[in-house]
C-alpha positions as CSV (number, residue, x, y, z in Angstrom):
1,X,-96.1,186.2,-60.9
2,X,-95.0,188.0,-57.3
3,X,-97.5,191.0,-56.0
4,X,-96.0,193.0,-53.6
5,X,-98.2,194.1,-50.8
6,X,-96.8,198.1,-49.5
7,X,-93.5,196.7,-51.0
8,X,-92.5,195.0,-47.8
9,X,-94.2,190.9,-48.4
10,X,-94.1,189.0,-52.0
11,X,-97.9,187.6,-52.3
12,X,-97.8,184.7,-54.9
13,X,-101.0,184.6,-57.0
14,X,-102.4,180.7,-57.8
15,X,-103.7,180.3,-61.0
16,X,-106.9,178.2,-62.4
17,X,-106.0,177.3,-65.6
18,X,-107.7,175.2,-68.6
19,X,-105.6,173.8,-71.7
20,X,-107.0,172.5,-74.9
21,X,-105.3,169.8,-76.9
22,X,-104.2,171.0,-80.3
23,X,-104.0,167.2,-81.2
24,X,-107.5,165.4,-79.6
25,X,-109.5,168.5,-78.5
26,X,-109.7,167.7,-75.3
27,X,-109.5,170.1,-72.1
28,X,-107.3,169.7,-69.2
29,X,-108.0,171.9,-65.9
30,X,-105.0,172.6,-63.3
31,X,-104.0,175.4,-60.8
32,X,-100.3,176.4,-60.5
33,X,-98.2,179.7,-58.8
34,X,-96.1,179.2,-62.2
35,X,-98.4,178.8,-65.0
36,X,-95.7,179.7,-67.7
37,X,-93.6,176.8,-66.8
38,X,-96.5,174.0,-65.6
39,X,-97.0,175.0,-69.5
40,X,-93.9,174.1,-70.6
41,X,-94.2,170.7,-68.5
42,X,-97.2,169.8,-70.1
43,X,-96.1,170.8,-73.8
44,X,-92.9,168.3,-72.9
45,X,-94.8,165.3,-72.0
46,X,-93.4,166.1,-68.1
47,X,-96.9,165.2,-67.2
48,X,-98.7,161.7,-67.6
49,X,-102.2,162.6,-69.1
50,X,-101.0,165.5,-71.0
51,X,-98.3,163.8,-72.8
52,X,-100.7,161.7,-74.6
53,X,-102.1,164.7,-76.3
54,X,-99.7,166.8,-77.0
55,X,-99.1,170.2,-78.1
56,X,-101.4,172.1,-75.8
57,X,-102.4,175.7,-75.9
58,X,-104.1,178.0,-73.2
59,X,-107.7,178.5,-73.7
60,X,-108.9,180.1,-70.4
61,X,-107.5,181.0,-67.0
62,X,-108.2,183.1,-63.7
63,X,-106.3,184.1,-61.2
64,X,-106.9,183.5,-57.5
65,X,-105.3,184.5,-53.8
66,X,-104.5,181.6,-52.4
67,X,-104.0,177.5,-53.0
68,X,-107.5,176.6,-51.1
69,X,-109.7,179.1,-53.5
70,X,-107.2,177.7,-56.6
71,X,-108.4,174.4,-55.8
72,X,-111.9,175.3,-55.1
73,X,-112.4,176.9,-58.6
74,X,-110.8,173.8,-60.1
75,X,-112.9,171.4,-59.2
76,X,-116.1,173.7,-60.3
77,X,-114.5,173.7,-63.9
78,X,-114.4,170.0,-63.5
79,X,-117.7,170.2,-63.3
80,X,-120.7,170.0,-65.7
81,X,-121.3,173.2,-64.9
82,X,-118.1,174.4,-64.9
83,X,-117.5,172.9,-68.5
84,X,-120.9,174.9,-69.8
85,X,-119.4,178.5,-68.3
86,X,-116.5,177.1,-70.5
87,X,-117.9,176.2,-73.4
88,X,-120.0,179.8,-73.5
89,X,-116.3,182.0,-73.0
90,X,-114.9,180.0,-75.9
């Protein structure tokens, strides 16, 4: 997704996102600018972990300003915490 900022300078917007396997039930948490095609990877097996447990669907994600902040929110779903705020939205 491009923002544009008083029309003049694309902002790209990062992603968190979390997939659950359809097959295995298990949750996989990445950040990406594109999440409609890092979706498509993983649902192709383009992706080592994720082609193991194949299909996937998107159960939760958020959208962040920049890379560092991406990451940042990543590694807090990683997280035992993370996974409880997870496992009380779904």
């Amino acid at each position: 997704m491009v923002a544009f900022f008083h029309d003049t300078q694309p902002v790209m917007s990062w992603k968190v996102y979390v997939l659950e396997s359809l097959r295995s039930g298990v949750r996989y948490v990445g950040i990406s600018e594109d999440l409609n095609r890092r979706l498509k990877e993983h649902n192709s097996g383009k992706t080592k972990f994720t082609s193991g447990h194949m299909p996937w669907e998107l159960l939760y994600q958020e959208e962040t300003e920049d890379a560092a902040s991406a990451r940042a929110r990543e590694k807090y779903l990683k997280s035992a915490a993370g996974r409880r705020f997870l496992d009380k939205k779904n």
